[in-house]
C-alpha positions as CSV (number, residue, x, y, z in Angstrom):
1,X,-12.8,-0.3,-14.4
2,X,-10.6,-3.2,-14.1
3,X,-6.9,-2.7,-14.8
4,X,-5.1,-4.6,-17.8
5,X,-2.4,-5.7,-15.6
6,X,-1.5,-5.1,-11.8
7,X,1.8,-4.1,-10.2
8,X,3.8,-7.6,-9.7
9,X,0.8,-9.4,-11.0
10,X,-1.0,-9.0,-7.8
11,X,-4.9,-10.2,-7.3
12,X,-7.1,-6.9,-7.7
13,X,-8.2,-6.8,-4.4
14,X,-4.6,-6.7,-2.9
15,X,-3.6,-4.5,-5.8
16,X,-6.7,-1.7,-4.6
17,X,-5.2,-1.8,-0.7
18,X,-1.4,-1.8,-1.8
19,X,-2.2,1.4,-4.3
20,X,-4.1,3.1,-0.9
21,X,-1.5,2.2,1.4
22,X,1.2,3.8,-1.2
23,X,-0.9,6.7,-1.4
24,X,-1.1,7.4,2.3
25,X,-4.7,5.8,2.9
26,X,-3.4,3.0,5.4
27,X,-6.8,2.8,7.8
28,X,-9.1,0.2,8.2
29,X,-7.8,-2.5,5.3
30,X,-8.4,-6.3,6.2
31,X,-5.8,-7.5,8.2
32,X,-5.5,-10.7,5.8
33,X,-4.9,-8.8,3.1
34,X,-2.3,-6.4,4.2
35,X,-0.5,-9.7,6.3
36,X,-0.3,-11.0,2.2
37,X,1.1,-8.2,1.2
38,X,3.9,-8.8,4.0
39,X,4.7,-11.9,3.0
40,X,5.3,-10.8,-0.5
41,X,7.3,-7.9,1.2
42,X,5.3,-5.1,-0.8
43,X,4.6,-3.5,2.8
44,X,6.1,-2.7,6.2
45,X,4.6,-1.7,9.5
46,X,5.6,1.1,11.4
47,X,4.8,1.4,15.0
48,X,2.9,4.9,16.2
49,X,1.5,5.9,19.8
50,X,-1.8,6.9,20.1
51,X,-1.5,7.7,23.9
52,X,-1.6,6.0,27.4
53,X,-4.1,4.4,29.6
54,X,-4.1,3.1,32.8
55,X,-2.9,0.0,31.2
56,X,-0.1,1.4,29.4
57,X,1.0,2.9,25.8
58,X,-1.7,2.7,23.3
59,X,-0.3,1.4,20.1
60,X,-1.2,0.6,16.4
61,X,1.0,-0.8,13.6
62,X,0.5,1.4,10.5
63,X,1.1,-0.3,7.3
64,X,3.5,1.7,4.6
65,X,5.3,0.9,1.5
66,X,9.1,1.2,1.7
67,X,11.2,3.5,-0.3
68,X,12.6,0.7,-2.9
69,X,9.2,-0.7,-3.2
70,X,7.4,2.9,-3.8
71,X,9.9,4.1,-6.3
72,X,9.4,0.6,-8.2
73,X,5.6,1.3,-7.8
74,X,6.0,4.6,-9.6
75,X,8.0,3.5,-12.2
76,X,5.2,1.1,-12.9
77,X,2.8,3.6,-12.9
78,X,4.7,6.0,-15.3
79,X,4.6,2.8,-17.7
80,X,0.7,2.3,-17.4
81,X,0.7,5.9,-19.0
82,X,2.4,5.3,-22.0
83,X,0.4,5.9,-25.4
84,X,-2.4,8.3,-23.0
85,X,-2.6,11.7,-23.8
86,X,-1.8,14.5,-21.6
87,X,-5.4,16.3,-21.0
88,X,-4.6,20.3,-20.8
């Protein structure tokens, strides 16, 4: 089901990882498409340790949505209900 309109008019693809990162689902997205949504400054990346080799600290850069951006996001959201009904 495609959506009528996207957060900040973004492509639907980038809109699909955006909504998963601001959900919590930040795994195993495209690295394009979450370096996009960078440069449009819709995401952050945090820094987290998995452990430590031989070779050193093993780390990854986990992408997340900052405060500002989320509360923005569910504003949005909230909107894209309007005129639904509440299913009981």
């Amino acid at each position: 089901m495609k959506r009528a309109m996207h957060f900040r008019g973004l492509p639907e693809h980038q809109a699909q990882i955006f909504e998963q990162i601001a959900v919590g689902n930040s795994c195993g997205h495209s690295p394009q498409t979450l370096k996009a949504l960078h440069k449009k400054g819709l995401i952050e990346f945090a820094e987290r340790v998995l452990g430590q080799d031989a070779l050193g600290l093993i780390i990854v850069n986990d992408p997340y949505v900052p405060i500002p951006i989320h509360i923005e996001w569910c504003g949005w959201c909230t909107k894209q209900l309007d005129g639904f009904e509440e299913i009981a």
